[in-house]
N, C-alpha and C positions, 0 to 999 in steps of 0.2 A: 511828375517831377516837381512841380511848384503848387503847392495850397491855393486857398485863396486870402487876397492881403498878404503873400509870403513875397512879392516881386521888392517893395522898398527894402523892406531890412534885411533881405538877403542880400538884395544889389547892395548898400549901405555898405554892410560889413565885408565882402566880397572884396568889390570896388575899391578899398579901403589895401589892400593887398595885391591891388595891380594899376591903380591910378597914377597917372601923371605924375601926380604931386603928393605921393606916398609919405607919410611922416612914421611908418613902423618903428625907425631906426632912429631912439634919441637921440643914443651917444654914437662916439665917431668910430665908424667904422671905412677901413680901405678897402673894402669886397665884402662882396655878400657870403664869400667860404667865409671870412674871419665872425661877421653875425653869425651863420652858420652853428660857426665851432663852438663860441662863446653859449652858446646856448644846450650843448652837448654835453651828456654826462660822459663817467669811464671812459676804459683807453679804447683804440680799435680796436682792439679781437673779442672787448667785454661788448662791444655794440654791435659789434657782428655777429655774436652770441644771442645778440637779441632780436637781431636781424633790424636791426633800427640803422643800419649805416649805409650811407649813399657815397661817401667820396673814400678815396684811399688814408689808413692810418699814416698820421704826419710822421714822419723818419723812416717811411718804408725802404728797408732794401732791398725791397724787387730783386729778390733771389728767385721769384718762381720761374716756372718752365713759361716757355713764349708761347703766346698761341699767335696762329695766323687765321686771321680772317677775310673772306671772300665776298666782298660786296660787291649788290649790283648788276645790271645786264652786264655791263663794261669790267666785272671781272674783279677791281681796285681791290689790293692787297694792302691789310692792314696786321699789325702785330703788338701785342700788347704780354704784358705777365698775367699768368693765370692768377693770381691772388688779385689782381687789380681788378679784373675779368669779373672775377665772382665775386663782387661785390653787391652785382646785381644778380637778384634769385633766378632770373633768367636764363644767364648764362653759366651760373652754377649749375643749375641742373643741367644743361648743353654739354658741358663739359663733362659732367658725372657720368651721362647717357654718352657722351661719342666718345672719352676714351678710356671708361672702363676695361675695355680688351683691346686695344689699337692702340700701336704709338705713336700715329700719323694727328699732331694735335693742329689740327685744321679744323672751322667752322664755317659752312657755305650760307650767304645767307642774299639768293639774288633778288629777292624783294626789296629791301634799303634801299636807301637811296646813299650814295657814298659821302654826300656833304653835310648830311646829319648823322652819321654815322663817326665822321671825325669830330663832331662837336661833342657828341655823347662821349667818345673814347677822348678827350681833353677836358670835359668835367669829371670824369672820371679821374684823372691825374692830378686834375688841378683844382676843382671843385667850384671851376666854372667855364663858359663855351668864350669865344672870341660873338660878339663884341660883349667884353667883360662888364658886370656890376659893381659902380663904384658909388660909396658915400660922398656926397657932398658935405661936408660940416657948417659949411657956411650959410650954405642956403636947406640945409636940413632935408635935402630931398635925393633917393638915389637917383642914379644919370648912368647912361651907357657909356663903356671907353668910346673915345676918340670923337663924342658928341660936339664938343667947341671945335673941331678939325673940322664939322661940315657945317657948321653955322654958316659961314659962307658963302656955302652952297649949297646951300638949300632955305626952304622958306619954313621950317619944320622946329624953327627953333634951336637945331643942333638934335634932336630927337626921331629924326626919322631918315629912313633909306639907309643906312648903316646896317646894311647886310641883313636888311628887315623880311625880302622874301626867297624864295628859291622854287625854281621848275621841279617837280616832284611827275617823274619820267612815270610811276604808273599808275598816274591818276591823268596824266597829260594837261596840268594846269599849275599855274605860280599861284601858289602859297605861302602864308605867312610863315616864316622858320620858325619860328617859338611855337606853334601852334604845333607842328608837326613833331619838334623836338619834345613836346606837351604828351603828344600822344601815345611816342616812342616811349617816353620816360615810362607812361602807366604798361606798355605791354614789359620793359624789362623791368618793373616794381622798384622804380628806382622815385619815390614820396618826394625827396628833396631838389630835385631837381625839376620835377613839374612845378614844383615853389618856385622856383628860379626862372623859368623857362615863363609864368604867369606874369610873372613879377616885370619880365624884360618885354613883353607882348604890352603889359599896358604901358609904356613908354613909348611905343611909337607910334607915329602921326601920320596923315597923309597918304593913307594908302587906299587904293582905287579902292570903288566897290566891289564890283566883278573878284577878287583876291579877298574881300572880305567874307563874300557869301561863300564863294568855293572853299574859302578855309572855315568858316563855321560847317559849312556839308560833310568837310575831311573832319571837324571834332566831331560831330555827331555818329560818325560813320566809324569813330574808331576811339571812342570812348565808353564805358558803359554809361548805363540809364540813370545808375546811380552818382554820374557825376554831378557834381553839384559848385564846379569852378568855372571848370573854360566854358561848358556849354551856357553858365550864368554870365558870365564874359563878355562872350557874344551877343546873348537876348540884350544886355544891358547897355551892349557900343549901339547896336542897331535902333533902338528907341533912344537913346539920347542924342542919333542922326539922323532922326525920322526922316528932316526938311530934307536932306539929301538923297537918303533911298527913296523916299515918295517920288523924286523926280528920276530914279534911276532904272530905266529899259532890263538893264539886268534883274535887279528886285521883281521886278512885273514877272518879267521869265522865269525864275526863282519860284516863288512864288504860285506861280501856271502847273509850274510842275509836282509841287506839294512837300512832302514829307513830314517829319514830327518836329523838324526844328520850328516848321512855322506853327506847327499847335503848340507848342511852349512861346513861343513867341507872341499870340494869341493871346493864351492863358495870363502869361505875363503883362502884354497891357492893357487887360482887363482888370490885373488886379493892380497897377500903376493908377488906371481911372478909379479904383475904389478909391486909395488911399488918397487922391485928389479931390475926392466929393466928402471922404469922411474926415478932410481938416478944413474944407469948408464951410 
């Protein structure tokens, strides 16, 4: 996954699209749909032709048929319009395959989890999840909704615990949401919103380690090898918080147990020390 000397200017340019203190966005934007859009060619049906389109065409009149969907052990019933639906090639083809010959437009799907499932199906609508991406113009940096509402309360600057993680029932551990929304997004082929879902992950703060490593094990475990974002993401939080995971009993156990995220992990600051010894 990583060359060698590939860890700085990957992380650089990376990091640069999920940092704190993101400056992608000159001019002023209210949401990251409205950059988004501005950045989009053709109407919707010409981008969906191209298969380049991730949110719904603006003035839809959801005239199509309803589908109902079935997530979850617990069953939770969700219903959305099949044109909004097939948006993502995922579910296009779900749909092509289950009601070809049945008029029963139902989709069971008990693996989800049902709280990332509503987030997906409201960027879908909306062309973003709660808690929404907003420009700041003033201070030229995106911010999560409702960020100055927890300043307060929290010590996170207003950027963290804002709906940052979620119990993820079959994995049986709390996870980061953005990360798993991350993951979701590459199994429904939905490009744009793993943008967004990256984008809202590097904004938050303060979050244990134990939820760090189990949600870097969930992107490894449920991205391909070829990713080159979130699993860069994570190599890059993890070494820029060495002093903490070095003291942290979970990392050691982690760690004890192996995998390939810690040989990219390795690899990477390995070549972190090259680029350290060859500006020296």
């Amino acid at each position: 996954m990583f060359g060698r000397r590939s860890y700085s200017e990957r992380d650089s340019r990376h990091q640069r699209a999920a940092s704190k203190t993101s400056t992608s966005g000159r001019s002023a934007k209210r949401s990251f749909r409205d950059h988004a859009t501005s950045k989009s060619q053709g109407t919707g049906s010409q981008r969906l032709q191209r298969g380049d389109v991730d949110s719904p065409p603006l003035g839809s009149t959801l005239t199509s048929p309803i589908i109902t969907i079935v997530v979850g052990r617990e069953q939770r019933l969700f219903a959305a319009h099949e044109d909004v639906l097939c948006l993502s090639p995922f579910f296009a083809a779900a749909c092509r395959g289950q009601f070809r010959e049945a008029h029963a437009r139902r989709i069971d799907m008990p693996e989800e989890e049902p709280e990332i499932f509503s987030s997906i199906l409201e960027y879908l609508y909306k062309g973003d999840y709660y808690p929404r991406l907003n420009y700041n113009k003033r201070r030229d940096t995106w911010e999560l909704e409702d960020a100055n509402h927890h300043t307060a309360l929290t010590t996170n600057g207003g950027r963290g615990s804002v709906e940052s993680t979620v119990y993820h029932n079959a994995v049986g551990v709390v996870l980061l949401k953005d990360t798993v929304i991350y993951c979701t997004a590459e199994k429904y082929g939905l490009e744009e919103l793993k943008r967004l879902a990256l984008r809202k992950q590097g904004l938050q703060s303060g979050i244990q380690c134990s939820s760090i490593l189990a949600s870097a094990r969930y992107a490894y475990a449920n991205t391909p090898d070829t990713d080159s974002k979130l699993r860069a993401h994570y190599l890059a939080l993890i070494i820029r918080s060495r002093a903490t995971f070095k003291r942290s009993g979970t990392m050691q156990q982690e760690m004890e147990t192996g995998g390939k995220l810690f040989f990219d992990l390795f690899v990477a600051m390995c070549n972190h020390m090259d680029d350290i010894v060859g500006v020296t």
